[in-house]
N, C-alpha and C positions, 0 to 999 in steps of 0.2 A: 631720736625716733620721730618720726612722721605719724601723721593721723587720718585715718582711709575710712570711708565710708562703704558699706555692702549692704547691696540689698537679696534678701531671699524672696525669692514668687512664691516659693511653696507655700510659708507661714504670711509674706506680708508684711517681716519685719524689718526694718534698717536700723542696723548697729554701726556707732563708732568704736574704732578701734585703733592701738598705738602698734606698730610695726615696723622694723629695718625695711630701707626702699627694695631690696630684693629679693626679699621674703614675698610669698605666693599666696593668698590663700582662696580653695576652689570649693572649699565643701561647709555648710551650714556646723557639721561639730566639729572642726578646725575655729571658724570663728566663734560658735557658742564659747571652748575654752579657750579662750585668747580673751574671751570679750567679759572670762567669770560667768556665763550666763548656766540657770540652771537646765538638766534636761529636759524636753517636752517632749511633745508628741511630733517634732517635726524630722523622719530619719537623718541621720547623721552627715548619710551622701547626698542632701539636699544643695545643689548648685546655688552658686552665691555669686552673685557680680558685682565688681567695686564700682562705684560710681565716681563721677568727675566732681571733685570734691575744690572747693577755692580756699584760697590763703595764700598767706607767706610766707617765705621759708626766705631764712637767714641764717647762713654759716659764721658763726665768729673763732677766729685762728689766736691763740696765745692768750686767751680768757679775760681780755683785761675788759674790752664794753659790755656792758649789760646786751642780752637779747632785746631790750626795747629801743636803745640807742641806737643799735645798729639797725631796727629797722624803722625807727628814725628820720635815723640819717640817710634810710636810701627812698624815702617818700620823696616825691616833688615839690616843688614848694610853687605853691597855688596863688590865682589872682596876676593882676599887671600887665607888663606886656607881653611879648610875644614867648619869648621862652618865661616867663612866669617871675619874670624880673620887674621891679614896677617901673625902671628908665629903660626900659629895651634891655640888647645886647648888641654887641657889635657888628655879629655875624649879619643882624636882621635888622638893622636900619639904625 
């Protein structure tokens, strides 16, 4: 599961919340329950828009690396030359 950011204008609030990528959510009590949150005073049909939220996201296939290895392993690796190598590479001189 993924993690989505909503903001509601009615109330002013922004919740995180965990969700399947295809799941929808359009109204303030869809994500109140989803997010546990208790009822207010804000109607339930209060529109809600997900925001552009950043991260990582790392699929690992056949369970063997941890989630932090794998994304790890796909950070760059930083400093030197030109592709980030400290003796160059070949491509680039």
């Amino acid at each position: 599961m993924l993690t989505y950011e909503y903001r509601c204008e009615r109330n002013q609030k922004t919740v995180q919340v965990q969700h399947g990528i295809k799941e929808k959510i359009q109204s303030w009590g869809e994500l109140r329950q989803l997010a546990g949150l208790p009822k207010d005073k804000t109607p339930d049909d209060a529109e809600v828009e997900r925001l552009i939220f950043g991260g990582l996201l790392a699929t690992v296939s056949g369970g063997t690396p941890s989630s932090a290895e794998v994304v790890k392993a796909s950070l760059p690796v930083m400093g030197g030359g030109c592709c980030g190598n400290p003796t160059g590479c070949a491509r680039h001189g």
